[in-house]
N, C-alpha and C positions, 0 to 999 in steps of 0.2 A: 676309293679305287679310281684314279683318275684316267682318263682314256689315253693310251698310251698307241694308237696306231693314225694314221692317214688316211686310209685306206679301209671300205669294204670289200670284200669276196664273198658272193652268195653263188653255191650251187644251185642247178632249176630243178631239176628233178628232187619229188617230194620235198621242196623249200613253197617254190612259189606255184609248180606246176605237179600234182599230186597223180601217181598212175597206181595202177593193177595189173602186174604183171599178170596173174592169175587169168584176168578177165582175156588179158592179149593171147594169151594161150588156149584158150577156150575159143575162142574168136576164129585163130588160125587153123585150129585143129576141126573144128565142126565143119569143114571143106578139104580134109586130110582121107584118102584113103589108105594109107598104111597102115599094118599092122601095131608096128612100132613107133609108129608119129609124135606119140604121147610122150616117149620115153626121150627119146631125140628131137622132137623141138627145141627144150629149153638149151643144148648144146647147141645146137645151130644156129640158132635166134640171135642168142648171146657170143657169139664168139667176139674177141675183141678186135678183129679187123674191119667189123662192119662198124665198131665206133672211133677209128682210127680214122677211115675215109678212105683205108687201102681198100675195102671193098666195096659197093653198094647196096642200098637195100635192093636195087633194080636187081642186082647179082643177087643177093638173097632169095628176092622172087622165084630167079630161077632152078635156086635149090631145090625148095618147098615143094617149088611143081615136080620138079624129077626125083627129090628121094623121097617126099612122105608124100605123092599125088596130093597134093594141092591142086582143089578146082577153081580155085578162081584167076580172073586176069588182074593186069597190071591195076587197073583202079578200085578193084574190088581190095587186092592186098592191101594197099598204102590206105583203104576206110579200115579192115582188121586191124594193120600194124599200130594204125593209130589212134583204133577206139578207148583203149586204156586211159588217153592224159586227161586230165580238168585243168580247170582254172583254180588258185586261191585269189582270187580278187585281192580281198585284205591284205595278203603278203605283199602283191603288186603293188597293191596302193600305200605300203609301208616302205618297200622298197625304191619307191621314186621320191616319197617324202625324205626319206635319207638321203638320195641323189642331189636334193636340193640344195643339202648342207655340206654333201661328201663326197668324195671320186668312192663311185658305186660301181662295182664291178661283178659281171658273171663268170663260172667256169664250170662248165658243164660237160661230162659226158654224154654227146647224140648226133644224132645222124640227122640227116637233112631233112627227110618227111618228118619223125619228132621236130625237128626246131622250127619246118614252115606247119605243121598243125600248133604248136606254142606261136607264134607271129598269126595266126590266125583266130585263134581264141582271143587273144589279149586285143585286136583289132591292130595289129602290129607296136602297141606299147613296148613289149619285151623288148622288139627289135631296135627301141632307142637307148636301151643301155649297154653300155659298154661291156661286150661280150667276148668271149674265147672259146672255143667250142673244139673238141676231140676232134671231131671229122674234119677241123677243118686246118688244128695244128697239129694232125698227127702222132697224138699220143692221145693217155688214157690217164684218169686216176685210179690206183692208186701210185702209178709210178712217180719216184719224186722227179724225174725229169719232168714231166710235166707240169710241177708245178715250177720247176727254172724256166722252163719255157716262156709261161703266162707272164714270169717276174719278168724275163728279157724282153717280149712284147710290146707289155703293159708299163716298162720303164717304172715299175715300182721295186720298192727296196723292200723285202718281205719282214724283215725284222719290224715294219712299220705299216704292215697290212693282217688284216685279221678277216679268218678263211671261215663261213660259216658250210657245216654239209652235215645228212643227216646218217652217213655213213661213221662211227668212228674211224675203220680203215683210213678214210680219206684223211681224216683230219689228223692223224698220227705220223700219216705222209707230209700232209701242209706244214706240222710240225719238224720235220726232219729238215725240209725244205727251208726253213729259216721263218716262216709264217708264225701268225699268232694264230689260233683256228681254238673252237669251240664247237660241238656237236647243236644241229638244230633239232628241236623235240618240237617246241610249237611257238607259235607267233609269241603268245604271253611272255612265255620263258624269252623269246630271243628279246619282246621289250624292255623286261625287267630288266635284263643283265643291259643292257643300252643305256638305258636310266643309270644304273648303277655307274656306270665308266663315264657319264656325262656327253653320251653320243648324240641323246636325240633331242 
């Protein structure tokens, strides 16, 4: 099976930068005095405007505070909002060894504290690859515009780029979109199959 694309696509989240939502929620909520905090975080948290960039997390802050009483201030939130993400090293460090050979590309849904907490871990690594970011173009996955988007950007021809994410959603979109895309489960799997197409 020989490699039939140009192009990498790697999502960050749960690819190379691995979170708990669970943990982020618990985080937030231990400084909630609402009743209902529990119930209505994950709707507000999540909503897809704050990963568009039509709103901010600063605006989210403000939410928090006034509908579930969130006690903390502005630097307290952005330590909560961001204790969830790690690092995968290994992926990083798989990810740039392909860059060597490959136009390496991110597309990630996140907001701006997510992306400077990722730029902060990696010791700004991340921020040398070639990135597209939700907040920052205005759309989201799974919408297939957004991945026309990335393709107009990025001046790539999607029939000739191949979309890695850990979501099938996504990659069914990337798929509609004209992409090649494969779901990621784990480093091993995504070597194997690289090996296999003669990627790496």
């Amino acid at each position: 099976m020989p490699k039939s694309f140009d192009n990498l696509v790697f999502d960050l989240g749960n690819v190379i930068v691995p979170f708990d939502n669970d943990l982020l929620h618990a985080r937030v909520l231990s400084r909630c005095s609402a009743s209902d905090a529990a119930e209505r975080l994950p709707r507000i948290a999540h909503s897809r405007s704050y990963g568009t960039g039509e709103k901010s997390i600063a605006d989210l802050h403000q939410v928090v505070v006034a509908e579930l009483g969130y006690g903390g201030d502005w630097p307290t939130f952005v330590g909560d909002w961001t204790c969830h993400l790690t690092l995968d090293a290994g992926m990083l460090d798989l990810v740039e060894q392909l860059a060597e050979r490959h136009r390496v590309l991110l597309f990630s849904n996140i907001n701006q504290e997510h992306w400077d907490r990722a730029l902060e871990m990696s010791d700004g690594r991340i921020g040398k690859i070639e990135a597209y970011l939700s907040h920052e173009i205005g759309d989201i996955k799974p919408a297939i515009s957004s991945f026309n988007t990335v393709a107009r950007l990025a001046r790539i021809d999607p029939a000739r780029s191949i979309f890695f994410d850990d979501l099938p959603g996504n990659v069914a979109a990337a798929r509609e979109a004209g992409f090649q895309a494969e779901i990621f489960t784990t480093q091993a799997a995504l070597e194997d199959y690289l090996r296999a197409v003669g990627a790496t």
